[in-house]
N, C-alpha and C positions, 0 to 999 in steps of 0.2 A: 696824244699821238701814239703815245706804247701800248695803249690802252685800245687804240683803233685797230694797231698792229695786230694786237694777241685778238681779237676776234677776228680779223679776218684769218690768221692763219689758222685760228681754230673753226671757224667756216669752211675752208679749203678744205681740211681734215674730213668733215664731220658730213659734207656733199657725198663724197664718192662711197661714205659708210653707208648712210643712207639709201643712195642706188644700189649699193650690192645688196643691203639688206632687203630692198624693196624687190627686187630681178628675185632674188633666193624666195621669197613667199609667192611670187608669182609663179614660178618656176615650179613651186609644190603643187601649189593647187594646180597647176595644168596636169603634172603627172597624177596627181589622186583622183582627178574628174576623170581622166584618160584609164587608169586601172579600176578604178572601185563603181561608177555612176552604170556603167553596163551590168554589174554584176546587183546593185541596188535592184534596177530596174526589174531583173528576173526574180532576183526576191519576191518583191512586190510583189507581181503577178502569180507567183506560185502561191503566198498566202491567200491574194483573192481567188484562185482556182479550192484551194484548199477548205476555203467560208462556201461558197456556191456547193462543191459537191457535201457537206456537211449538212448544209441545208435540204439537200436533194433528198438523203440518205434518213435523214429527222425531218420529213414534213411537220411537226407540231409545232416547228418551229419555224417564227416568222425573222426576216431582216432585220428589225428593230431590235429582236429579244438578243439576238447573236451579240450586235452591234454593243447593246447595252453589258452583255455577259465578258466580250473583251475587255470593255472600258475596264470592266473588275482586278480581270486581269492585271491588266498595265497599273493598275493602282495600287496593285497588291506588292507589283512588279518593282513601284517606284519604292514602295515604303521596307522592302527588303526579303519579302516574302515571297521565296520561291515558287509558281504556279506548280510546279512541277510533284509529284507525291502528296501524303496526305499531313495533318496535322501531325503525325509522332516523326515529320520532319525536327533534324537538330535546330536545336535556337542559333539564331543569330547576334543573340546578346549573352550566350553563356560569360564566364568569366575570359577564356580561351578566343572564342571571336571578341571579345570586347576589349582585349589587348592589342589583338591584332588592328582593329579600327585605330585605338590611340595611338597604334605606330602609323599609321596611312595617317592620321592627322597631324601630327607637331613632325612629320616628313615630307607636309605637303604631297604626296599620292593624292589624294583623294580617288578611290576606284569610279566612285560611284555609282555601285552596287549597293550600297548600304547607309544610308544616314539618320541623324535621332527624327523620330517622327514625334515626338514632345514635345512640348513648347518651354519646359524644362531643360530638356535633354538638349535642343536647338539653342538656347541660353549658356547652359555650362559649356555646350560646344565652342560657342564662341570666347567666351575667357578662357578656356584651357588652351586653343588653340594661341590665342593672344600673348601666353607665359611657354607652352610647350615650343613653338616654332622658333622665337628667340633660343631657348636653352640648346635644344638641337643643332641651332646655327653656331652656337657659341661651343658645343662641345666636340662639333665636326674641324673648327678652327682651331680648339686646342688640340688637337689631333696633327692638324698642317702644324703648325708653331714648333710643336713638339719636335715633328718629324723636320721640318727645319733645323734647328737647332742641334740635333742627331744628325743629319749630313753638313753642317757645317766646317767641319774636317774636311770634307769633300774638296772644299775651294781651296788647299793647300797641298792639291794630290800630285802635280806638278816636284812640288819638291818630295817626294815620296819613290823609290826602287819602280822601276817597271815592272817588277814581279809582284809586289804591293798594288800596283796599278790594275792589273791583269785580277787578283784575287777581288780586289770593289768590283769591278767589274762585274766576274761572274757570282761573286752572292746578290749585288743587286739583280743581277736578270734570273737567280735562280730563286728571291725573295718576288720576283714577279711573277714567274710561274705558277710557283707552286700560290700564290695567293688569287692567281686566277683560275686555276684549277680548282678549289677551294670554294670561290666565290661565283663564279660564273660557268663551270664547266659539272662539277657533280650536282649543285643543286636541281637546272633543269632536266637531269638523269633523274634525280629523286621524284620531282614535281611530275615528269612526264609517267614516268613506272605509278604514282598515286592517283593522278587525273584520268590517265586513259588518254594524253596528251601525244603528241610523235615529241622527238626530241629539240627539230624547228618550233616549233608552239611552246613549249617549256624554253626553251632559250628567248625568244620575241618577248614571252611573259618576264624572266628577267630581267631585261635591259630595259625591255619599258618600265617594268619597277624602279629597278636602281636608277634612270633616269628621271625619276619621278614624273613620269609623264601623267602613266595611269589611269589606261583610259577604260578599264573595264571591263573589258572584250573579255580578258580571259583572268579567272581570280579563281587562287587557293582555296580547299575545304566550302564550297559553296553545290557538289552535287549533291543531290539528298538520296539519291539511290547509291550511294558508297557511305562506308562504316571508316567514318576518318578516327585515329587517336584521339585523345580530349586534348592533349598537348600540340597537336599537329598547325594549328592557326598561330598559337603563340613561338611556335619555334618559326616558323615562318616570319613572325616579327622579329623575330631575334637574327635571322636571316638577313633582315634588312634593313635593321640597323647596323650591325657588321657590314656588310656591303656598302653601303653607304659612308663606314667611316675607312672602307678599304678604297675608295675613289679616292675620298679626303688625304689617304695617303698616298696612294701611284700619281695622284692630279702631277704634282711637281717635281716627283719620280722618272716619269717614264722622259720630257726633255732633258733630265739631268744625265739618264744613261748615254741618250742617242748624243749628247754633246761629248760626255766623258769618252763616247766611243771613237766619235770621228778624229777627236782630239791624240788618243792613241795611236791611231789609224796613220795619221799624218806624221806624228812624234816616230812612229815607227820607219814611214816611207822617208821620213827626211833624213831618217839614220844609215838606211839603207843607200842612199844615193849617196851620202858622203862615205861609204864604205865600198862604194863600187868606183866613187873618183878617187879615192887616196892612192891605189898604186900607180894610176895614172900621172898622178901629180908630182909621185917621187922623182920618177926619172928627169921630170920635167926643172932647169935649175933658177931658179928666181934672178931674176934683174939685180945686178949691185948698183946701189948707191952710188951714186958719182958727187962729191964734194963740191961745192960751189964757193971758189977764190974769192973771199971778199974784193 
């Protein structure tokens, strides 16, 4: 019978998760059919207006040769090799891109612009990934744990001076700033001034990194008409492994401030209000006690 109990209340639970989760992906894809399927569509058609006048332009060539000469393309495209410039294009496997790859790998990115085309490489990809993705996961946790156990204090800030209360306060919102500043505000400054990016497209590219989404659209040191640094793909790892452990720190940061705030907020309004009744209540003289005659 307890037993029947706990599943249906955990059924009751687990319906309405379900619908909101089900509405919320439905909900995307109408708006992304809605923004992006019209803008496809023109694509489309501009590359095949783009194949026809090409052909018009090089009669020697027929529909098949094109057809086949793209296929090149897009294989070249898939195995990491930019179409784009000629051979003394930069490697995509120097030691500096191949850092950066093992960061988008044990941090689940995946851009996928780039993967081992080895049957080798495809191999150690998959054990490295199988030992890197735990360690990641386990070092981003000791990061929270850590950071836990450092605001621990916190939960005793109650018995602490309001002027005490007031200094947590502002170094935690001023340890957020400047770590969002830091982390999400000069980088896409860097990344857009080095890409040739606006500073919307450098910022999109961050957060879909650090969210690990990573879909590709847009990725670091991949133009081959710009002269990147040799260091330039690995600091960008280094980038995002720090970001990634600066989530692991704000994740249980940022409700801890808005709680420690509101909490203030009210400790203060309640002070206030008994400081605005108290000469009210002077004047005012309390009820005596009247003795009750056994």
């Amino acid at each position: 019978m307890p037993h029947a109990r706990l599943c249906g209340c955990w059924g009751s639970r687990l319906l309405p998760l379900l619908l909101a989760y089900i509405c919320y992906l439905l909900l995307g894809a109408t708006v992304f059919q809605l923004l992006e399927k019209q803008a496809e569509a023109q694509s489309r058609d501009q590359f095949q207006f783009e194949k026809l006048r090409f052909l018009e332009n090089y009669t020697c060539l027929d529909q098949q040769a094109l057809e086949q000469f793209v296929q090149v393309i897009m294989e070249a495209w898939v195995k990491g090799v930019n179409p784009k410039g000629n051979s003394t294009n930069p490697s995509n496997w120097d030691f500096g891109s191949s850092f950066f790859f093992a960061g988008t790998v044990v941090t689940t990115i995946g851009y996928g612009n780039l993967a081992p085309s080895t049957e080798a490489g495809q191999v150690f990809c998959v054990f490295y990934a199988l030992v890197g993705i735990p360690l990641n996961m386990v070092f981003l946790n000791h990061l929270g744990t850590g950071l836990h156990a450092h605001l621990a204090t916190l939960e005793r800030w109650e018995e602490q001076p309001r002027r005490s209360q007031l200094l947590q306060i502002l170094g935690l919102t001023l340890f957020l700033t400047l770590g969002t500043l830091v982390i999400l505000i000069f980088p896409p400054m860097v990344f857009s001034h080095v890409e040739g990016w606006s500073f919307g497209e450098g910022f999109y590219f961050a957060f879909i990194t650090l969210s690990t989404i990573g879909f590709g659209d847009y990725v670091v040191g991949t133009d081959p008409s710009k002269h990147y640094i040799s260091v330039y793909r690995s600091l960008a790892a280094i980038w995002i492994l720090l970001g990634l452990a600066w989530l692991a720190l704000i994740l249980p940061l940022g409700p801890l401030l808005l709680h420690r705030c509101s909490q203030l907020w009210l400790l203060s309004r309640g002070l206030s209000l008994k400081e605005g009744r108290a000469p009210e209540m002077e004047g005012v003289s309390r009820p005596q006690k009247t003795p009750i005659s056994a």
